[in-house]
C-alpha positions in Angstrom: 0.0 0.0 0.0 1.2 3.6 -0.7 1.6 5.6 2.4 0.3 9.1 2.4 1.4 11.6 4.5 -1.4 12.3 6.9 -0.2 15.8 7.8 0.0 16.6 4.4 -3.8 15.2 3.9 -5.1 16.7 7.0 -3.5 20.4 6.1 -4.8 20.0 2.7 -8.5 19.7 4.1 -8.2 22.1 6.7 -7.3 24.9 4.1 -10.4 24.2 2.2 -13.3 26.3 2.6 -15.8 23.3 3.3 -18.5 25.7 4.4 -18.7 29.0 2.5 -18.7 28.3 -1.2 -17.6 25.0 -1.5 -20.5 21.4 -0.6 -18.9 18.6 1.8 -19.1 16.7 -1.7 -16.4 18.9 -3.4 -14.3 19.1 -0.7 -14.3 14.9 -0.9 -13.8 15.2 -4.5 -10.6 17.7 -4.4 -9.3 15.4 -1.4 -10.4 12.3 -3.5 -8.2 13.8 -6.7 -4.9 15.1 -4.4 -5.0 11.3 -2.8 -5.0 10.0 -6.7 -2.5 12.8 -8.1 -0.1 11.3 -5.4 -0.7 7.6 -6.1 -0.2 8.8 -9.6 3.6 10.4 -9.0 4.4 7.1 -6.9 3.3 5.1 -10.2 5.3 6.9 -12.0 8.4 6.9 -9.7 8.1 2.6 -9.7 7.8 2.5 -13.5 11.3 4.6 -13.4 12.6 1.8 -11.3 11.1 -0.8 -13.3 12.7 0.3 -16.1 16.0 0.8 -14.4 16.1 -2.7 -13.2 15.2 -4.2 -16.5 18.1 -2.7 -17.6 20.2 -4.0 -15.1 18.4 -7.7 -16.1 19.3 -7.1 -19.5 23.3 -6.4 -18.7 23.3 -9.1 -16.3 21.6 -11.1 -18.8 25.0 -9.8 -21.7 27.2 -10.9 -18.9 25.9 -14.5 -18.6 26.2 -14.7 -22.3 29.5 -13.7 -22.4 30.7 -15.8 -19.2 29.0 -18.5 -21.4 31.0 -18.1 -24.3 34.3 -17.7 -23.0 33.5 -21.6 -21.2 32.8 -22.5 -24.3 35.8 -21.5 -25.8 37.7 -23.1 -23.0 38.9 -19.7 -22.1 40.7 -19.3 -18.4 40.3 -17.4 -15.3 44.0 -16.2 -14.1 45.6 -15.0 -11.7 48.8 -15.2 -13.2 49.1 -11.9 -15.0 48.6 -13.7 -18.3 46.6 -12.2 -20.7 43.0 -13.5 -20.0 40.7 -12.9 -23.2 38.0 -11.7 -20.5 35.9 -9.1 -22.3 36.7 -5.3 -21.2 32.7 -5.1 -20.7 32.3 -8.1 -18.7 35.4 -7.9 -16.5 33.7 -4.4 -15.8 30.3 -5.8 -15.3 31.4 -7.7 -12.8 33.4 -5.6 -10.9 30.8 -3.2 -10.6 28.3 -6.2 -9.4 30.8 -7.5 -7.1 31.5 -10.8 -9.2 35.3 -12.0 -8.8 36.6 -13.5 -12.2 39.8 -14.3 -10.6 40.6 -18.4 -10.6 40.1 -18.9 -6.9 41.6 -22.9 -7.0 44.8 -21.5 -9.4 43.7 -25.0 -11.1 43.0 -24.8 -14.9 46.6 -23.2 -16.2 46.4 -23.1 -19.9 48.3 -25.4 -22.2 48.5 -22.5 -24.6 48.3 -18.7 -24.3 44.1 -18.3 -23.6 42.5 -21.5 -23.2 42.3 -24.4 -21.5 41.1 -27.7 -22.1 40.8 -29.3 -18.5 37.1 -29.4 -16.5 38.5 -27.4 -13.6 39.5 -24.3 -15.6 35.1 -25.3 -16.9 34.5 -25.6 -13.2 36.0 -22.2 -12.5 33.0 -20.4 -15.4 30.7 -22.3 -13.9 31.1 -20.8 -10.6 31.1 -17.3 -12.5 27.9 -17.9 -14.5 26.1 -19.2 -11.6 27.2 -16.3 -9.5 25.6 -14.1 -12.5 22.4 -16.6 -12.9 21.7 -15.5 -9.2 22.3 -11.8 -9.7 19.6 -12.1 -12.8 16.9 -14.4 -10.7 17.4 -12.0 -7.8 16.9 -8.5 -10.3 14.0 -10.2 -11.7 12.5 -11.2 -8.7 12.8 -7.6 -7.3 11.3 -6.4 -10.9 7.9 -8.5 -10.3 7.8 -7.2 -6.9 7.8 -3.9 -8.4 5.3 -4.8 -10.8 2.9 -5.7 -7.6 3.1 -2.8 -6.0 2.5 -0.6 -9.2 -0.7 -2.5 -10.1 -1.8 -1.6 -6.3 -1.1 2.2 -6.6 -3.1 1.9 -9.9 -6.0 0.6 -8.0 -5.8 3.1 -5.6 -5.4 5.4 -8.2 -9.1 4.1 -10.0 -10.6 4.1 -6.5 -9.7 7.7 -5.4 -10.3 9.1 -9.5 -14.0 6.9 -9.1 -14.9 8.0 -5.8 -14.1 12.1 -6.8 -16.1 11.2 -9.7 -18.8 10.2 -7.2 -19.0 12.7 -5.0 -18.8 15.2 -8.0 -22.1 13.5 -9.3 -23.9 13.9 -6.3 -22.7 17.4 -5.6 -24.3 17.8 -9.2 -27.4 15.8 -8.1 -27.8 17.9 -4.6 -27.6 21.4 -6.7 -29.5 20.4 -9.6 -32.2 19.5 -6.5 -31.9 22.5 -5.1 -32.6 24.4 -8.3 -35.6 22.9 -9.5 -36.4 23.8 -5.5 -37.1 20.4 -4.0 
């Protein structure tokens, strides 16, 4: 649920003249339409962080590509100040995500310059790619959780829009009463 300031709501109907110009029902209706107007900027504000996190999905989805690749083309991890064959763009992928491309074991030393035919050097990627498989099942967990709580704002958006619209009609339905003098 999207937590509205209650000071804010209560000053906001306090400074509205309720008894002068201004019906009970129009009062409700304004209060109805600032309570929507701010479940609409929240809306908004989650669909910003939807789309940031998809792109996050999307580079962390690059990366496991990428990891995948280099295991299949029995590419190494070192440690040895060799040259690695590591991508520039995954090698800072994962440094900003905090995933260590480094061979932990030192098993897997090539035969020749870049590759490596041996399953611990394999065993080495598949410790990488699942650490990167977690970081995408975690981003896309938190992107439907996102996606919950932006379908609730809407409702309360449609509930505070249709009960203004209510209280509009029978402000409407009170002076059109009191016009025709009944």
């Amino acid at each position: 649920m999207t937590q509205i300031n209650d000071i804010s709501a209560a000053s906001y109907v306090s400074s509205m003249n309720v008894t002068g110009q201004r019906s009970p029902q129009l009062a409700l209706a304004m209060l109805m339409l600032n309570l929507a107007d701010t479940n609409k900027k929240a809306a908004m504000d989650g669909i910003k962080e939807i789309e940031d996190q998809q792109a996050a999905k999307k580079a962390c989805a690059d990366a496991l590509n990428q990891a995948r690749d280099m295991k299949a083309g029995h590419h190494y991890l070192n440690n040895w100040g060799e040259e690695d064959h590591i991508p520039a763009s995954l090698k800072q992928w994962a440094s900003a995500n905090g995933i260590n491309l480094v061979n932990q074991d030192n098993v897997g030393r090539p035969k020749q310059s870049g590759s490596c035919d041996n399953s611990k050097c394999d065993a080495a990627w598949d410790r990488v790619i699942a650490q990167i498989q977690t970081k995408m099942d975690t981003t896309g967990a938190d992107i439907q959780t996102k996606m919950v709580q932006l379908q609730d704002m809407m409702g309360q958006y449609n509930s505070y829009t249709s009960g203004a619209n209510s209280a509009i009609a029978k402000s409407n339905d009170i002076l059109s009463s009191l016009a025709r003098g009944q």
